[in-house]
MIDOSE-1310 file (N, C-alpha, C; in nm, 2 decimals, decimal comma, always signed):
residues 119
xxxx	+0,08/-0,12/+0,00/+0,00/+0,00/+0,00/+0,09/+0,13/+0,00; +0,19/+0,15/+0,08/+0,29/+0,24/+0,11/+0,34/+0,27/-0,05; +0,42/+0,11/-0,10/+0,44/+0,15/-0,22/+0,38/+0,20/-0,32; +0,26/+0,18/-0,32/+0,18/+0,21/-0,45/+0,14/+0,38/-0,42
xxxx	+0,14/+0,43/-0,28/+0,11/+0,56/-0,27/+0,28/+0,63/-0,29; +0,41/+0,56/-0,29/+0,46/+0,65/-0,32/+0,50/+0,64/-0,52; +0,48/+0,52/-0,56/+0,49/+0,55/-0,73/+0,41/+0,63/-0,74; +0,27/+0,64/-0,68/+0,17/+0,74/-0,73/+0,26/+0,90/-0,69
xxxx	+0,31/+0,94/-0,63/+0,36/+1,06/-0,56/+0,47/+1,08/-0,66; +0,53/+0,97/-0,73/+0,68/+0,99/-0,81/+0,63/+1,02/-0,93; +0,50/+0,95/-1,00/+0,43/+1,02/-1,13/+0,38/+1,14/-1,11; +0,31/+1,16/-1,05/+0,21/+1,23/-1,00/+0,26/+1,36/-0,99
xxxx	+0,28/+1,42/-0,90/+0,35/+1,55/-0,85/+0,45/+1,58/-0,97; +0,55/+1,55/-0,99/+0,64/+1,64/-1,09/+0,56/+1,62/-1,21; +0,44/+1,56/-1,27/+0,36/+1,59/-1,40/+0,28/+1,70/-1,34; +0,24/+1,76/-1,25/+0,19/+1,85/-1,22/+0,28/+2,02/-1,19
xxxx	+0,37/+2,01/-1,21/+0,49/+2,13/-1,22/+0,47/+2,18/-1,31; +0,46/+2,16/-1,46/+0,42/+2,26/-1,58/+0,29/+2,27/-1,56; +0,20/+2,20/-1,56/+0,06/+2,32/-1,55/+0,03/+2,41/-1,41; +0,10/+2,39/-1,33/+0,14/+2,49/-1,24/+0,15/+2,63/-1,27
xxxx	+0,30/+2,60/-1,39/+0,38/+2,70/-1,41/+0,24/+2,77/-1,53; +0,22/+2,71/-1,64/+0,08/+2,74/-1,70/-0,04/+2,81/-1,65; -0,08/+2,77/-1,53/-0,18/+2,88/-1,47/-0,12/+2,96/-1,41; +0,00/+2,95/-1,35/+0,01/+3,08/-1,30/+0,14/+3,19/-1,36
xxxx	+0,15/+3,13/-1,54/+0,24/+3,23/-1,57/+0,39/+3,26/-1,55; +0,43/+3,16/-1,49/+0,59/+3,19/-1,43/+0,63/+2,99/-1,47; +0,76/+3,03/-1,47/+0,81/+2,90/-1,46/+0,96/+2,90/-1,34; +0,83/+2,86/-1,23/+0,88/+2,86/-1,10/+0,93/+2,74/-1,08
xxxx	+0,82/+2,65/-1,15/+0,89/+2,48/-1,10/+0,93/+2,37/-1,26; +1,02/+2,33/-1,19/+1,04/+2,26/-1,31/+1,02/+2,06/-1,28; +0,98/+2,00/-1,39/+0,93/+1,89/-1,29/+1,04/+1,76/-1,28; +1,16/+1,81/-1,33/+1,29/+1,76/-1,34/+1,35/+1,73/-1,19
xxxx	+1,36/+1,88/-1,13/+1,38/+1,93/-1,00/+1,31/+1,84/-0,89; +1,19/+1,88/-0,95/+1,04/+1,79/-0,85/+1,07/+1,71/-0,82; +1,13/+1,58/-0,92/+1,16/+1,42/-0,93/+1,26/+1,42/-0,82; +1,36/+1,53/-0,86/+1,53/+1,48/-0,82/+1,45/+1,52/-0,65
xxxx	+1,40/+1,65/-0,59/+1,40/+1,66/-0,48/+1,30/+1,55/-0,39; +1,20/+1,55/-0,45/+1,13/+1,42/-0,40/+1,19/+1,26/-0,36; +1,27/+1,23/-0,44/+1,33/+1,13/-0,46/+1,44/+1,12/-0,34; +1,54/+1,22/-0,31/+1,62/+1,27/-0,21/+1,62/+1,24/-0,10
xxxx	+1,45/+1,32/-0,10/+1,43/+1,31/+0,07/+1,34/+1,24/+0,11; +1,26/+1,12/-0,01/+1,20/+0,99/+0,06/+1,09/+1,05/+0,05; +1,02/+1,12/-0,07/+0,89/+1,13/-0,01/+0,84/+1,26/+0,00; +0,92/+1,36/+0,13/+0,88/+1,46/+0,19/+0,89/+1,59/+0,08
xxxx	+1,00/+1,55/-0,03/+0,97/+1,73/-0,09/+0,88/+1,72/-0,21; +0,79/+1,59/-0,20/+0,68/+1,58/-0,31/+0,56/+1,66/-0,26; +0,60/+1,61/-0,07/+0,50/+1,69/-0,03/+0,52/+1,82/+0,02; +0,61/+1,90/+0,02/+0,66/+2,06/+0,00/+0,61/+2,08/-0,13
xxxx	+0,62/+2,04/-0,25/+0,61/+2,06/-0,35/+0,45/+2,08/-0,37; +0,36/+2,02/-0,36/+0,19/+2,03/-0,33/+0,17/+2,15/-0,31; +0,25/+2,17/-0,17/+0,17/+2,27/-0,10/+0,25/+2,38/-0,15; +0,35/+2,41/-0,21/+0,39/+2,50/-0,31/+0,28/+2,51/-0,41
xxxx	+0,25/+2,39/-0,46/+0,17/+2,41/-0,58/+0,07/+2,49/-0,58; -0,02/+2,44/-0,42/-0,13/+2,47/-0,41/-0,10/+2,61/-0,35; -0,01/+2,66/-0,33/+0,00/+2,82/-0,27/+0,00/+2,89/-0,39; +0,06/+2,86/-0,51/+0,09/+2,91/-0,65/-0,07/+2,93/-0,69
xxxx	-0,14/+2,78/-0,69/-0,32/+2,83/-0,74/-0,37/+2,94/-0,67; -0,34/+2,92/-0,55/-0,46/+2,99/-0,47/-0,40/+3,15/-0,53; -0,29/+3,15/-0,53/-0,27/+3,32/-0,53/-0,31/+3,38/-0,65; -0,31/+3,29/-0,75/-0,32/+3,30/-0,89/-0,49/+3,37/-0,89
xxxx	-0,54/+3,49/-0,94/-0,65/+3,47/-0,95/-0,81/+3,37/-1,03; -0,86/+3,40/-0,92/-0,97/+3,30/-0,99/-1,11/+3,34/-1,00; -1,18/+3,38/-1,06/-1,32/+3,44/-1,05/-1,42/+3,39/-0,97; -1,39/+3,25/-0,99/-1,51/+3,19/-0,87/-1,45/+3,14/-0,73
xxxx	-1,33/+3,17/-0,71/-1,26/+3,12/-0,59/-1,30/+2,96/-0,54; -1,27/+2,89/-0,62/-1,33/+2,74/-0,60/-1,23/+2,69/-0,54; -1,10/+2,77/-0,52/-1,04/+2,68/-0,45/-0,94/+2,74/-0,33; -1,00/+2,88/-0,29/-0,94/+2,93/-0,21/-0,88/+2,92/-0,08
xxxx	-0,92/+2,79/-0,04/-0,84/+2,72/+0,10/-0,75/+2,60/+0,06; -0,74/+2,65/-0,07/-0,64/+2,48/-0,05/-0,52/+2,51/-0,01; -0,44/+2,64/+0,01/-0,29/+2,59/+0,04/-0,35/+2,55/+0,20; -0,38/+2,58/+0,28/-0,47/+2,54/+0,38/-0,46/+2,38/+0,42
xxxx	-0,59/+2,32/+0,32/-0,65/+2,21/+0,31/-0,47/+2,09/+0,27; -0,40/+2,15/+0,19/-0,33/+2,05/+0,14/-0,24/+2,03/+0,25; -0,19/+2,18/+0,29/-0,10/+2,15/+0,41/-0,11/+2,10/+0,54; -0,25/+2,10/+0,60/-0,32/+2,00/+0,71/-0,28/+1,90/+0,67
xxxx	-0,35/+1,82/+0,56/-0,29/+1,71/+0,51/-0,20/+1,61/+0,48; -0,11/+1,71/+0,41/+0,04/+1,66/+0,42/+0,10/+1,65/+0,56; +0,08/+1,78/+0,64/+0,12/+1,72/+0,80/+0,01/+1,61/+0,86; -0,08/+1,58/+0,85/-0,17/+1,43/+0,91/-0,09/+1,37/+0,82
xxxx	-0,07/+1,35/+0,69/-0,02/+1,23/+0,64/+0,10/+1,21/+0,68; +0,22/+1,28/+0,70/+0,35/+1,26/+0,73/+0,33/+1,22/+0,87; +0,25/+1,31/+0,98/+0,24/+1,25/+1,10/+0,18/+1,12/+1,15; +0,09/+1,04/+1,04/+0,04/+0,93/+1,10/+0,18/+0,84/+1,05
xxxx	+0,25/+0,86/+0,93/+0,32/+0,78/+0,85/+0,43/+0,78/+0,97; +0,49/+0,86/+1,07/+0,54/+0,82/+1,17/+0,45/+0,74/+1,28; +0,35/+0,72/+1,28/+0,30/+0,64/+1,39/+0,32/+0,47/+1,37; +0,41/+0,44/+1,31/+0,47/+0,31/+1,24/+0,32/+0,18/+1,29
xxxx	+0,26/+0,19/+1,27/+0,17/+0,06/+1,26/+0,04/+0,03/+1,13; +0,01/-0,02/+1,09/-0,05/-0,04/+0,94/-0,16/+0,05/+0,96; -0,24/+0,06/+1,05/-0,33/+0,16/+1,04/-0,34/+0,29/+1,03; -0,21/+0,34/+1,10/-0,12/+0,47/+1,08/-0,15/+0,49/+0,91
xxxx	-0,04/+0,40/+0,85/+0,00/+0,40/+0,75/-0,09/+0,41/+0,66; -0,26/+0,35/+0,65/-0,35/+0,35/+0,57/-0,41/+0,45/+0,58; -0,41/+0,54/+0,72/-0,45/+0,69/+0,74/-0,37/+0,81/+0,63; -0,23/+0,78/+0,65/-0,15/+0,84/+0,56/-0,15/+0,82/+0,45
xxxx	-0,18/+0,72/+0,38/-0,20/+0,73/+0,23/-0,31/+0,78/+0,22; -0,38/+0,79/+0,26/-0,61/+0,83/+0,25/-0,52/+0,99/+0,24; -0,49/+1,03/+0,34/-0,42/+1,19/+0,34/-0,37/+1,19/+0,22; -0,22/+1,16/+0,23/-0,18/+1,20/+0,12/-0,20/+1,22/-0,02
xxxx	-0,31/+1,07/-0,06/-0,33/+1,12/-0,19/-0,47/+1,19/-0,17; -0,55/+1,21/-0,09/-0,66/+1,35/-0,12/-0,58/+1,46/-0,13; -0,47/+1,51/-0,05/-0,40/+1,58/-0,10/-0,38/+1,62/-0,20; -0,34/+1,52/-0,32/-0,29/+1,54/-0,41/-0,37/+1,58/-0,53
xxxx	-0,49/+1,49/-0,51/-0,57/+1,54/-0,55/-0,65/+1,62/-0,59; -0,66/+1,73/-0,42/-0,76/+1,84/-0,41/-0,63/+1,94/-0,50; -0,53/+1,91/-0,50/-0,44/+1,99/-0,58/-0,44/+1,94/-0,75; -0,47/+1,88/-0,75/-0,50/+1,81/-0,94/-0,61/+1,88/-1,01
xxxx	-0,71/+1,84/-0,90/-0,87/+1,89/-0,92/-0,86/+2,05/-0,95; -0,77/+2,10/-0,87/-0,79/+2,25/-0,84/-0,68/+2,35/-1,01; -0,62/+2,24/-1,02/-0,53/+2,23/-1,14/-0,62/+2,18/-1,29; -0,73/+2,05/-1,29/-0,88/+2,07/-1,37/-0,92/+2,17/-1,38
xxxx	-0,95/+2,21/-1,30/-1,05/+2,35/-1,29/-1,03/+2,45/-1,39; -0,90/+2,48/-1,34/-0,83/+2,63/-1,40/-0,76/+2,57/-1,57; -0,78/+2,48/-1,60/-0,75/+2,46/-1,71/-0,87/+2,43/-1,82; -0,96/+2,37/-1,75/-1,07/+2,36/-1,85/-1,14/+2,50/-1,88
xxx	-1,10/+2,61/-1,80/-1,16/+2,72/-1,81/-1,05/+2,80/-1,88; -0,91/+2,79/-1,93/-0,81/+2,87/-1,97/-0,87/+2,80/-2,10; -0,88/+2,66/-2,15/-0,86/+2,60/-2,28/-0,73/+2,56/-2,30
């Protein structure tokens, strides 16, 4: 289970660096970087990276504000997920992946959004 939430986090997150950079105009992140820093530190700068991401949308304007608590929402998250993922027993662990990848998702979703409306 562990493993499959972190392949998901090794695809996942650095394919999400250029549409990042796409909604919000800058090319702040590169998803080369993403890979190499994620990979580093086991995990943890995929999830710095989110919550970067998700501070990049929010600030970015949005007309309907659909997603204005996410740096928020991701970052609770990523700390429940990291914090149960130290509570070393399998149920911890199944807490932590449930976190993590909503996480990643309310950051994807929030990344849909702003692109089906750019074109």
């Amino acid at each position: 289970m562990a493993a499959t939430g972190g392949l998901y986090s090794l695809y996942r997150v650095p394919c999400m660096a250029p549409a990042v950079n796409r909604i919000s105009g800058t090319a702040r992140f590169a998803a080369p970087r993403v890979l190499v820093v994620g990979v580093i530190t086991v995990g943890l700068g995929f999830a710095v990276y989110e919550i970067l991401f998700a501070r990049a949308l929010e600030r970015h304007p949005d007309p309907d504000q659909s997603h204005r608590h996410l740096f928020v929402a991701v970052l609770v998250l990523n700390a429940a997920a990291w914090g149960f993922a130290f509570g070393g027993d399998i149920i911890a662990a199944g807490f932590s992946l449930v976190f993590g990848v909503w996480a990643t998702w309310l950051v994807q979703r929030a990344i849909n959004r702003r692109l089906q409306r750019t074109g």
